[in-house]
C-alpha positions as CSV (number, residue, x, y, z in Angstrom):
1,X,-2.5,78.0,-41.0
2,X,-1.4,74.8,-42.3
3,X,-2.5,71.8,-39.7
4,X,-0.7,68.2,-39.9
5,X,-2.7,65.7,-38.4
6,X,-0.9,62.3,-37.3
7,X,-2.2,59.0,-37.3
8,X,-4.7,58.3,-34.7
9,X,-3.0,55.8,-33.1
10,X,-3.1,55.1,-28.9
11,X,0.2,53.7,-28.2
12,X,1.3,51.5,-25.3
13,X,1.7,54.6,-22.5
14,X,-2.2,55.6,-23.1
15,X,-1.6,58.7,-25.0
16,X,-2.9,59.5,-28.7
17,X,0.0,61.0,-31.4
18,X,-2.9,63.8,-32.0
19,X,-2.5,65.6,-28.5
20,X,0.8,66.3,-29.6
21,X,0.5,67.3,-33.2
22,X,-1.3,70.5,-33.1
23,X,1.2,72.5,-34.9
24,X,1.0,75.7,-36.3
25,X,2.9,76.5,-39.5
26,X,4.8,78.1,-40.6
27,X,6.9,77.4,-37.6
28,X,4.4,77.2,-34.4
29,X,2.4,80.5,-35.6
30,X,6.2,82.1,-35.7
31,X,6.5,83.9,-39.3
32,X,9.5,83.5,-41.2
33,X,10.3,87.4,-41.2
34,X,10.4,86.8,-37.1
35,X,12.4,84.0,-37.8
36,X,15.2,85.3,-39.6
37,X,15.1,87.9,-37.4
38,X,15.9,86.2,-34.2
39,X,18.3,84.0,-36.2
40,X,20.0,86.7,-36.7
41,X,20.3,87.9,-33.4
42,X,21.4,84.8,-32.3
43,X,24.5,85.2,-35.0
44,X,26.1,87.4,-33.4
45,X,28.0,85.9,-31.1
46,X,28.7,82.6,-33.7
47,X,31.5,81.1,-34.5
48,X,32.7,81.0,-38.4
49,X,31.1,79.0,-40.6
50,X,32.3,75.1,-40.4
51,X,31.1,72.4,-42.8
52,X,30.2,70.2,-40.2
53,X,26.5,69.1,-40.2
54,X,24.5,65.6,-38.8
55,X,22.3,63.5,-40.4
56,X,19.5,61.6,-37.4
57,X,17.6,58.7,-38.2
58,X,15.3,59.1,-35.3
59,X,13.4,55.2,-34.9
60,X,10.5,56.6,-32.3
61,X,9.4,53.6,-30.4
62,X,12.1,52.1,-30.0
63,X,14.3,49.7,-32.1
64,X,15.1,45.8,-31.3
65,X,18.7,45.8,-31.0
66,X,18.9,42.1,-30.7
67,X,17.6,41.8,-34.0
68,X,19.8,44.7,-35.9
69,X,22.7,46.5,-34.4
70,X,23.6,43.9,-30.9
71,X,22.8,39.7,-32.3
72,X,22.5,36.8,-29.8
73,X,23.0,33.9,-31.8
74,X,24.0,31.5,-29.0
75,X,20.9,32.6,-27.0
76,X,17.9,30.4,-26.5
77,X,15.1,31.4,-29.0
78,X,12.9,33.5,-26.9
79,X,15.7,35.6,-26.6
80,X,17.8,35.3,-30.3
81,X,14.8,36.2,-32.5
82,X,13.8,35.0,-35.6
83,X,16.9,36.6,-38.0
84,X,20.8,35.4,-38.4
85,X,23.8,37.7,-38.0
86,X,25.9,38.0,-41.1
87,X,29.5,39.1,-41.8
88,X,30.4,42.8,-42.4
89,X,33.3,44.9,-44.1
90,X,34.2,45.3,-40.5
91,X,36.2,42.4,-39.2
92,X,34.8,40.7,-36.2
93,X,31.9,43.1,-36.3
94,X,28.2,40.9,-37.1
95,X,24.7,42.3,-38.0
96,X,21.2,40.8,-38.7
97,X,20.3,39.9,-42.0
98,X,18.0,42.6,-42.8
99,X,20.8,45.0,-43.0
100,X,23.0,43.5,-45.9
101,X,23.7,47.1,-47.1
102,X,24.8,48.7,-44.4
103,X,27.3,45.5,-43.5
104,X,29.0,46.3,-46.7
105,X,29.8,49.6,-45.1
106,X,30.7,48.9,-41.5
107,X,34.3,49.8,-42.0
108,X,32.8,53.6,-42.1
109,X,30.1,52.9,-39.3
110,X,30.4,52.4,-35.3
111,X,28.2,51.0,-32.2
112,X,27.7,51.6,-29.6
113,X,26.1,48.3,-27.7
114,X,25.7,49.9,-23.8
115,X,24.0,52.8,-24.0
116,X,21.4,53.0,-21.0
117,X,19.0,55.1,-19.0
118,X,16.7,54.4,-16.3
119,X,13.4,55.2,-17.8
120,X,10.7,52.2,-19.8
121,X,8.0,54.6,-21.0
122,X,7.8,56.5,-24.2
123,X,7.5,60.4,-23.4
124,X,10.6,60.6,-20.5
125,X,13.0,58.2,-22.7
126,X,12.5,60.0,-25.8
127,X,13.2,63.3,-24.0
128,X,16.2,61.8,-22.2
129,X,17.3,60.8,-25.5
130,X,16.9,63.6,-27.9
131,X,18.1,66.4,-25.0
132,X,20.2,64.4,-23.0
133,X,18.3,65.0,-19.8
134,X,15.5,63.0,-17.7
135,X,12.6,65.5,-17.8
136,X,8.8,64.8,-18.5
137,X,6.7,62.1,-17.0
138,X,2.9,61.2,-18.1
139,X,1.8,63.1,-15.3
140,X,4.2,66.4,-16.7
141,X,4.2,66.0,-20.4
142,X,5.8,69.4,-21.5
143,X,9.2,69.6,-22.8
144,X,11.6,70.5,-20.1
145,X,14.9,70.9,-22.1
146,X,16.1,71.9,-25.5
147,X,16.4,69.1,-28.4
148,X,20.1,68.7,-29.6
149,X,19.1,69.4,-33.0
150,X,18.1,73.0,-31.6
151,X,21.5,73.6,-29.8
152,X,23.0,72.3,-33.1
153,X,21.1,75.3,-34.8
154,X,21.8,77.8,-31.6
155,X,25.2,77.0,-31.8
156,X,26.3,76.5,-35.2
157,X,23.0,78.0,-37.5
158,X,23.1,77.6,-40.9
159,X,25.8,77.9,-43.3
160,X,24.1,79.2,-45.8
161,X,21.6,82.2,-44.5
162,X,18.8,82.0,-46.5
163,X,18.3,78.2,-45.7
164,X,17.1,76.4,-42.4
165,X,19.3,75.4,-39.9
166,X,17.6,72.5,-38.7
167,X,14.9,70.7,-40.4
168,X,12.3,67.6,-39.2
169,X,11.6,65.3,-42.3
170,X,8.4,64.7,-42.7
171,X,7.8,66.5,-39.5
172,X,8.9,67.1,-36.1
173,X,8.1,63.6,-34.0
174,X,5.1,63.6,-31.4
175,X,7.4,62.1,-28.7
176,X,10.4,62.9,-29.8
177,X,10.5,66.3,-27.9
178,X,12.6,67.7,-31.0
179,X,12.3,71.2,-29.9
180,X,13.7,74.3,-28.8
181,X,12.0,75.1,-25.6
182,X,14.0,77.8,-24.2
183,X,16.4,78.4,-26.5
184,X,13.3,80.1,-28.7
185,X,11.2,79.5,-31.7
186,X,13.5,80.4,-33.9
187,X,15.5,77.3,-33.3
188,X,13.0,74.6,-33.7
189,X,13.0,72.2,-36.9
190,X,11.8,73.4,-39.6
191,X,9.1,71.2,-40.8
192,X,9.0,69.6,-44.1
193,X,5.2,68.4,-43.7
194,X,5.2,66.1,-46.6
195,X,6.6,62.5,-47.8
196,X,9.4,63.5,-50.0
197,X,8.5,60.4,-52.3
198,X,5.4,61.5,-53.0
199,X,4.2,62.0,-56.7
200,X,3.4,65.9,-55.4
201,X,6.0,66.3,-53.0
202,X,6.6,69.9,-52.1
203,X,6.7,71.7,-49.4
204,X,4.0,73.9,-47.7
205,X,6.1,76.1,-45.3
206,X,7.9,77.3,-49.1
207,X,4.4,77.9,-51.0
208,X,2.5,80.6,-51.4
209,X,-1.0,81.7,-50.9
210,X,-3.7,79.8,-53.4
211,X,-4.4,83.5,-54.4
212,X,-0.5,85.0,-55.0
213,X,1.2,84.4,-57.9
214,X,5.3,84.3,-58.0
215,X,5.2,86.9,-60.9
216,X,3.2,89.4,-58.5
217,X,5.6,88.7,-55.9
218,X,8.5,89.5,-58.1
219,X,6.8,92.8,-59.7
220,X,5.2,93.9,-56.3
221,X,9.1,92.8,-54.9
222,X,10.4,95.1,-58.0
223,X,8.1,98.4,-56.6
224,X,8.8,97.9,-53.3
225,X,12.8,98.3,-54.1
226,X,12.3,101.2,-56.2
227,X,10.1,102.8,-52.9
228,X,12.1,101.8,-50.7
229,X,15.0,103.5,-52.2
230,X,13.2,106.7,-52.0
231,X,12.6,106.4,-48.4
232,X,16.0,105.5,-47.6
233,X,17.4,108.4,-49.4
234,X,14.9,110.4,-47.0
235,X,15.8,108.4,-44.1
236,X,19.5,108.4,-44.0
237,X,19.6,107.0,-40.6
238,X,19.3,103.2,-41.8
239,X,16.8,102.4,-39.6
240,X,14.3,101.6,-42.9
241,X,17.0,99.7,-44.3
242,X,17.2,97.4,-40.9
243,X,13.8,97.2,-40.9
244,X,13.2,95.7,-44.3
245,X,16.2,93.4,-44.5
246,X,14.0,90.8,-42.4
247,X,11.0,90.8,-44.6
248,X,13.2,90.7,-47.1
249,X,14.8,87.3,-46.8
250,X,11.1,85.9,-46.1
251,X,10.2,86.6,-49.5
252,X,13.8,85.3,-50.9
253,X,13.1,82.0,-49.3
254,X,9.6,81.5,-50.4
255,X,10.1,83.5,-53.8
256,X,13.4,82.6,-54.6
257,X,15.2,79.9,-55.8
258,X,18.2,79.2,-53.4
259,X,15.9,77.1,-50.9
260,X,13.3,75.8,-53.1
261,X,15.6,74.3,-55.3
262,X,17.7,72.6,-52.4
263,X,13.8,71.0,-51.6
264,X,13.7,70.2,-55.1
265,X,14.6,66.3,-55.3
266,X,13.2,65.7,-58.5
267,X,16.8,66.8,-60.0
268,X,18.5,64.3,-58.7
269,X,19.4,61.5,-61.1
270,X,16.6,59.2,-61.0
271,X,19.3,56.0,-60.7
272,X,20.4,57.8,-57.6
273,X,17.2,58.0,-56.0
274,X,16.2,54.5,-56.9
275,X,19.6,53.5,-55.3
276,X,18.6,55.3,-51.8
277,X,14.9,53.4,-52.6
278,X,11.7,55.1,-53.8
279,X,10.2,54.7,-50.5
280,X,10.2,58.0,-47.2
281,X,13.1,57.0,-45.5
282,X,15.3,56.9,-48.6
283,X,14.0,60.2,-50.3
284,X,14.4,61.6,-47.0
285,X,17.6,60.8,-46.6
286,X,18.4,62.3,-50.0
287,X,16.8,64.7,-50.0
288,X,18.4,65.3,-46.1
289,X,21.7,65.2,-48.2
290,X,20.3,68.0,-50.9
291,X,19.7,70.5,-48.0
292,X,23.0,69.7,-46.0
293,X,24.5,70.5,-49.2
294,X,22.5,73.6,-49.3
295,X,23.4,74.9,-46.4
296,X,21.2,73.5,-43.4
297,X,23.3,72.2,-40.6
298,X,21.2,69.3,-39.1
299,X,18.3,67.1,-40.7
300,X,15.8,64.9,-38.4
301,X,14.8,61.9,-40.5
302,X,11.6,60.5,-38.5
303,X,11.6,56.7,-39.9
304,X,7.7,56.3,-38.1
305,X,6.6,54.3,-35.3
306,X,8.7,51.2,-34.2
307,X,6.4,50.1,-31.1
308,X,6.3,46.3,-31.8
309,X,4.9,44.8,-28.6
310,X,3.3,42.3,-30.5
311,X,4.0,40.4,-33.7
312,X,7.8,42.1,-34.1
313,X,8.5,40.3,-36.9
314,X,5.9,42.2,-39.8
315,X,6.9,45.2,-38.3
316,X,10.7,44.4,-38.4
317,X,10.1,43.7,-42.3
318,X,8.1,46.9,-43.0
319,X,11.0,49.1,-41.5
320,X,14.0,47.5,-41.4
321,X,14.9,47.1,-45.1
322,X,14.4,50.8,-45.9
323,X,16.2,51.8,-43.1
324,X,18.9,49.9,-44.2
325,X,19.2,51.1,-47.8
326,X,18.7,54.9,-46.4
327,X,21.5,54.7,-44.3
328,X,23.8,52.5,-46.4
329,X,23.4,54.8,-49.4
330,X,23.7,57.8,-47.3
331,X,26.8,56.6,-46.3
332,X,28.2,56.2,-49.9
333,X,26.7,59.0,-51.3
334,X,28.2,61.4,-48.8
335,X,31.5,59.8,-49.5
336,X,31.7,59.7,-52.7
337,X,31.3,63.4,-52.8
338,X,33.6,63.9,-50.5
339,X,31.2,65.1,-47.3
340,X,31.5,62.0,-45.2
341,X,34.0,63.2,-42.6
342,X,32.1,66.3,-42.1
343,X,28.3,64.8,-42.3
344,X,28.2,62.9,-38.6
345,X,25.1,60.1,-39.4
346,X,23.2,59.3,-36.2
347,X,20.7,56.2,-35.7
348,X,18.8,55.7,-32.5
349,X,15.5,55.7,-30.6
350,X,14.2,56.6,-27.1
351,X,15.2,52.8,-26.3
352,X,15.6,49.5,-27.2
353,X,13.5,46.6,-26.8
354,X,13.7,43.7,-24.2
355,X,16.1,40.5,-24.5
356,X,13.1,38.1,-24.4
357,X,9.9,38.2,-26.9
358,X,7.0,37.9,-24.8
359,X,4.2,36.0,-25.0
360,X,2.7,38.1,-27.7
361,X,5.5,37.5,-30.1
362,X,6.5,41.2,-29.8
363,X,9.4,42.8,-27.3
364,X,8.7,45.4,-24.4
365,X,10.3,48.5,-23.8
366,X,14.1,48.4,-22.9
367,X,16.2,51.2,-21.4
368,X,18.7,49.1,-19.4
369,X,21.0,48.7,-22.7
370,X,20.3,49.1,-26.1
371,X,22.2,50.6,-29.4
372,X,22.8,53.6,-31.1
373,X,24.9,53.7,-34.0
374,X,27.3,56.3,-35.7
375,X,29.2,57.1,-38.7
376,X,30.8,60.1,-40.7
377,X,31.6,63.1,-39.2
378,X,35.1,62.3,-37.7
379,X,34.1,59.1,-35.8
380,X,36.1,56.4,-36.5
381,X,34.6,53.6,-38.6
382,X,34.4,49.7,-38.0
383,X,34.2,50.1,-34.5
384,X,31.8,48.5,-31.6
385,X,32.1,50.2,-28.2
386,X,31.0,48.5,-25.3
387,X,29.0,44.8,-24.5
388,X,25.8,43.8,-23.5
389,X,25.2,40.9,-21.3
390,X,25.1,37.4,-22.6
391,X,21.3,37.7,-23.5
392,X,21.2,41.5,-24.0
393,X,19.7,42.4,-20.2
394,X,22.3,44.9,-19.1
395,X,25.6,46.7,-19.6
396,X,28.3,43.9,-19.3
397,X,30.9,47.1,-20.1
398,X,31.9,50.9,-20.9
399,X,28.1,52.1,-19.6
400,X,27.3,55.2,-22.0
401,X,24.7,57.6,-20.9
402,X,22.3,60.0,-23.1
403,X,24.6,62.6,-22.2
404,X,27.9,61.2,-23.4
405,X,26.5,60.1,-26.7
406,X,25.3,63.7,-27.1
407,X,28.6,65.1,-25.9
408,X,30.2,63.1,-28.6
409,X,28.4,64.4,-31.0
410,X,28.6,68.0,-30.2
411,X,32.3,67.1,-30.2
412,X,32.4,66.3,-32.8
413,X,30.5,69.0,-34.7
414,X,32.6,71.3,-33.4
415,X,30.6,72.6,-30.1
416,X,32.4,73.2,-26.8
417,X,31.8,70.9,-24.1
418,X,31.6,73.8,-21.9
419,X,28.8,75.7,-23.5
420,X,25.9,77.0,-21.5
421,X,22.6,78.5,-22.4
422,X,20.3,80.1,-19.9
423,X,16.8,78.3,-19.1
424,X,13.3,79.8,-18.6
425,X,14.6,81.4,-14.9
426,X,17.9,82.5,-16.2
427,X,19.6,80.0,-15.4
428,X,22.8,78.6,-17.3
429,X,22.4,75.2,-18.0
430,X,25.0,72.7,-19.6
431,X,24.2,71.6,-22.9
432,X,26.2,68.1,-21.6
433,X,26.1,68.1,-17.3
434,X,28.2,65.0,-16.7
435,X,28.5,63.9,-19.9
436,X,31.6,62.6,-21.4
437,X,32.9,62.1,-24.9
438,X,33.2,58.1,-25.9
439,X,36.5,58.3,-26.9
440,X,36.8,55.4,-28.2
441,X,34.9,56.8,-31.4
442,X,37.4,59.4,-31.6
């Protein structure tokens, strides 16, 4: 049983990261055999395989658009902040000054400046966010919908079988509600539950037992096939063959090669990783690249906690330039390979952060209009959809909701509109509700 502990911290809601992290492994106490094994039920009824796939940099806590994605430079300075917009490869289109790399690719990325919900407080905003729906208060913590990264997997799975559809790097998010719920086990994140820029870096959902040697799993592997053929010879039924085929991809993906190599980001040319930065976000988003590659249909980067209510600006400077490189060299990675109209790149957070720094030199929660951004994936580059008010407070136009940011996404990786999947009472329940594609992206 492998047990990730998060930092200890308290944040501004009253409730510690650790009453959240208790997870089992692999998978939530779910073995991989069992895994497979309901993937493959659910494959039934899928669609053929597309190369579409998503990319999320998830910024839990909550980024300050006015000082990235939505600039007030005309504001008073209570409300501008301390950084100054600069120029991007997308005319008429400005960003703050800690994201120079991602300004020099603009023309491939959009924003989306009026994206709001009625929610300030961490736990119901992040839900609304990551499944589209209000849910969960303080008082009723629990996950009451599916992540979209688990109807991604539902609805798409992997393209390659033996590797995870859906993957949390380094791990599934405390408030991020990046789970399944109903949908089942078998189509939560599969999580990492390491730093991929680590020294050490490998993965303890793929490694074996401290006692169990890959050479005894090959021969033991070995006599089990020659066995096994003896007892399907007797049993000419199949049924032993059906039986075994689960088990049998287990051991492929912890014995094999397919996914551990996809996990492997030491091959990669050690310019390119210093191009995407020798820091988490960047090897994660590389390495988020490897296993898209691979065959894994939807990667969670979780970029840490981005709760500045006081002293913004050290916080800003600690995530903002990593972020920035991560994304940006994403961006041209995935194009010069040829994958960026089919790789959709997501940024965005439970909410944004209030217009005016308070008196702590930090900015409050924000849900009445912040940003998400977009890129890849079919959406149209260079493009900035929808206004804030003149000092950020609310939508000025084109209101977008959770839902219609999700609905453009499943859009555009290929998911009907229309698709329904049946909550705990066997119920169906929209994947979107109201929700409406933002055309303008399209």
């Amino acid at each position: 049983m492998l047990h990730i502990d998060g930092s200890p911290f308290r944040n501004c809601d009253g409730v510690t990261r650790r009453n959240f992290l208790q997870l089992g492994a692999p998978l939530l106490g779910l073995g991989l055999a069992d895994l497979l094994r309901l993937e493959s039920h659910a494959s039934q009824a899928r669609k053929p395989i597309s190369k579409k796939a998503i990319v999320v940099f998830w910024t839990h806590g909550g980024m300050s658009q006015q000082d990235t994605y939505d600039m007030k430079p005309d504001a008073p300075a209570e409300y501008r902040g301390m950084y100054t917009p600069i120029k991007t490869s997308a005319p008429g289109i400005v960003v703050g000054e800690r994201f120079p790399l991602q300004a020099k690719v603009m023309h491939h990325l959009s924003l989306v400046r009026s994206v709001h919900h009625e929610n300030g407080i961490h736990a119901p905003s992040a839900h609304w966010m990551q499944t589209g729906y209000f849910g969960p208060t303080l008082a009723r913590i629990a996950q009451q919908n599916p992540s979209f990264g688990s109807v991604v997997s539902r609805s798409l799975g992997p393209r390659d079988p033996q590797m995870p559809a859906y993957v949390a790097v380094p791990k599934a998010e405390a408030f991020g509600y990046q789970r399944a719920h109903y949908l089942g086990k078998a189509f939560n994140p599969f999580d990492v539950g390491a730093d991929p820029n680590a020294k050490d870096f490998t993965v303890p959902n793929l490694s074996l037992p401290g006692d169990l040697q890959l050479k005894s799993v090959n021969s033991r592997r070995k006599l089990l096939a020659k066995f096994d053929t003896i007892r399907r010879d007797i049993d000419k039924s199949g049924v032993m063959e059906g039986l075994d085929t689960f088990k049998a991809q287990a051991l492929d993906m912890v014995a094999g090669d397919r996914v551990r190599d996809a996990f492997d980001i030491s091959k990669e040319d050690p310019n390119l990783r210093d191009k995407y930065g020798r820091h988490q976000y960047g090897q994660s988003a590389l390495l988020a690249r490897r296993l898209i590659e691979a065959g894994s249909r939807c990667i969670t980067v979780n970029t840490g906690y981005w709760d500045h209510h006081n002293n913004i600006e050290p916080g800003l400077e600690e995530h903002l330039p990593p972020l920035d490189r991560a994304i940006a060299s994403l961006v041209e990675d995935l194009e010069n390979r040829g994958m960026l109209n089919d790789v959709l790149i997501y940024c965005a957070g439970e909410f944004g952060r209030t217009p005016r720094i308070n008196g702590h030199a930090g900015r409050d929660h924000w849900s009445n209009c912040f940003t998400v951004m977009l890129a890849g994936g079919g959406i149209q580059g260079g493009r900035v959809v929808g206004a804030s008010e003149k000092y950020g407070g609310g939508v000025k136009e084109r209101l977008a909701t959770p839902l219609d940011v999700l609905a453009t996404i499943y859009g555009r990786l290929g998911i009907p509109l229309d698709t329904h999947y049946d909550d705990d009472a066997g119920r169906p329940t929209s994947i979107v509700d109201g929700g409406k594609p933002i055309r303008e992206l399209l």
